[in-house]
C-alpha positions as CSV (number, residue, x, y, z in Angstrom):
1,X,22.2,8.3,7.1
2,X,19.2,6.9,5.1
3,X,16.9,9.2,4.0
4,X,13.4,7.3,2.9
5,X,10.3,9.2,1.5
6,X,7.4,7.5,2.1
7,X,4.1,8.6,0.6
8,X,0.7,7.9,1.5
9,X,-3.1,8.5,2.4
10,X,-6.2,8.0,4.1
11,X,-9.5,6.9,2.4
12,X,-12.2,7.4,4.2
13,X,-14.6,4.8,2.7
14,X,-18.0,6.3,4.1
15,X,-17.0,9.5,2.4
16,X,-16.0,7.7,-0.7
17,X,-20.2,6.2,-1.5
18,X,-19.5,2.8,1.0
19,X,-22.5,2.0,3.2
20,X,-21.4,1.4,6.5
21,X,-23.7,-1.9,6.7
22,X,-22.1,-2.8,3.6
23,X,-18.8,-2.5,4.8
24,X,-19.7,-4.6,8.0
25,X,-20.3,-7.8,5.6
26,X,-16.1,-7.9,5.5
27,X,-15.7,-7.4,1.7
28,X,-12.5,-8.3,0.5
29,X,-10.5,-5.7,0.1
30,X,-7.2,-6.2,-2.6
31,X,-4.6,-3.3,-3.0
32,X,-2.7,-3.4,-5.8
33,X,1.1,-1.1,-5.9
34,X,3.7,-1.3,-8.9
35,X,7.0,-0.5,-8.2
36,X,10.9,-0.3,-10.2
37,X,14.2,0.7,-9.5
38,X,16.4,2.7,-11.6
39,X,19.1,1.5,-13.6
40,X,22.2,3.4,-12.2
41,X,21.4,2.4,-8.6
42,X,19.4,-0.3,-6.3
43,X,16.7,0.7,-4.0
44,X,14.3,-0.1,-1.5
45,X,11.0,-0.6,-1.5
46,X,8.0,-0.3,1.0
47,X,4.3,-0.5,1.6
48,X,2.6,-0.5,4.3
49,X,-1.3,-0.8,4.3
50,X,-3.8,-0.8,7.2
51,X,-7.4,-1.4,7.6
52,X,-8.8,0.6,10.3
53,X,-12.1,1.5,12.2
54,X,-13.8,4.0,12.7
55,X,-12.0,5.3,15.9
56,X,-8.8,4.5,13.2
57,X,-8.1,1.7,15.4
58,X,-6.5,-1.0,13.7
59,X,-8.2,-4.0,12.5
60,X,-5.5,-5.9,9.8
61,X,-2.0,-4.5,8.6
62,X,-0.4,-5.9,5.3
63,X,3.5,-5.2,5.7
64,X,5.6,-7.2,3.1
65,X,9.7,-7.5,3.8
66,X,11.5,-4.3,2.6
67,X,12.5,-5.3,-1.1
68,X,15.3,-4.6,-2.3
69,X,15.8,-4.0,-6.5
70,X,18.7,-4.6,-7.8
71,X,19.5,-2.1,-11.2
72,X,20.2,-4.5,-13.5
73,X,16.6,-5.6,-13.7
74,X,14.9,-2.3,-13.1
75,X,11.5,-3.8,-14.9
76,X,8.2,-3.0,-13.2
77,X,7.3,-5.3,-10.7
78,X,3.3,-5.6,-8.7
79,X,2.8,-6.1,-5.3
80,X,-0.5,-7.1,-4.0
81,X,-2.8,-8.4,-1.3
82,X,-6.4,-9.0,-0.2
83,X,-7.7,-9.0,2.7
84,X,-10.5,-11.1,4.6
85,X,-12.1,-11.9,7.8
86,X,-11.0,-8.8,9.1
87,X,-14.2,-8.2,11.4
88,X,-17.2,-5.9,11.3
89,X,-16.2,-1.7,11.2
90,X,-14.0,-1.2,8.4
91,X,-14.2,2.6,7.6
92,X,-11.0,3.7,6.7
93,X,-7.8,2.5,4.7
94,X,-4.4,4.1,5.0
95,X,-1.9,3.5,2.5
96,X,1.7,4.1,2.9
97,X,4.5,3.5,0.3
98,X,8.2,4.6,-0.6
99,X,11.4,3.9,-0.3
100,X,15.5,5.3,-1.1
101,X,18.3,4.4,-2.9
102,X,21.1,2.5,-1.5
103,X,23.9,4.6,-2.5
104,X,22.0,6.8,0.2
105,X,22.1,9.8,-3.0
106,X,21.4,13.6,-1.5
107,X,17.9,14.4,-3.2
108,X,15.4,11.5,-4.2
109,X,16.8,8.8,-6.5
110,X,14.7,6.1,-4.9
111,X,12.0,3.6,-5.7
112,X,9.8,4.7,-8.4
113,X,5.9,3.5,-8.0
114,X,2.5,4.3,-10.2
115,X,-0.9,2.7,-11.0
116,X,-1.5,2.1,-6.7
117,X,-5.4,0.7,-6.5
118,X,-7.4,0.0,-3.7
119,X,-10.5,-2.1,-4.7
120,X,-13.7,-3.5,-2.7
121,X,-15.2,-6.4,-3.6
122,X,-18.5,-7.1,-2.4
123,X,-20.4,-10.3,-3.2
124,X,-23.1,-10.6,-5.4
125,X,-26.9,-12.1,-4.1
């Protein structure tokens, strides 16, 4: 049995300051996840991000491979992506990441992951 914990939220960009005619200009948008393994044991990593409308209706999805870390190079590692030309409606953001060991561990001895970002660019006149 694997057992994966997968972490994640919702940004609501309108309730975060972002002008919905602003966000209709298809900024980019770049998220940003670090990510190690631990050095007794390999594990899986995921992320998962999507950018959504405001009926939460998809508009692009970001889903690298499942990577796998091996424990004898359990150094920090970034994983990252921007999107464009995504269409008009962008609103909301969900942002899912995790992962598990592969000695498949009782408890959580997984993927270890800090410093996620989510960052709108907009282009200056």
């Amino acid at each position: 049995m694997t057992v994966e914990l997968v972490c994640g939220m919702v940004v609501d960009l309108v309730c975060e300051g972002y002008c919905p005619r602003d966000l209709d200009t298809q900024p980019a948008v770049t998220v940003e996840d670090w990510y190690s393994g631990r050095t007794d044991c390999g594990c899986k990593y995921q992320l998962t991000v999507c950018l959504l409308d405001e009926k939460k209706e998809l508009l692009q999805k970001f889903e690298p491979n499942i990577v796998t870390v091996d424990p004898s190079n359990s150094s920090w590692k970034r994983m990252t992506h921007t999107f464009s030309e995504y269409g008009k409606g962008l609103r909301f953001i969900s942002f899912e990441h995790g992962g598990h060991d592969t000695r498949f561990w009782k408890g959580w001895y997984g993927v270890r992951v800090t410093d996620s970002a989510i960052k709108v660019h907009f282009c200056s006149a």
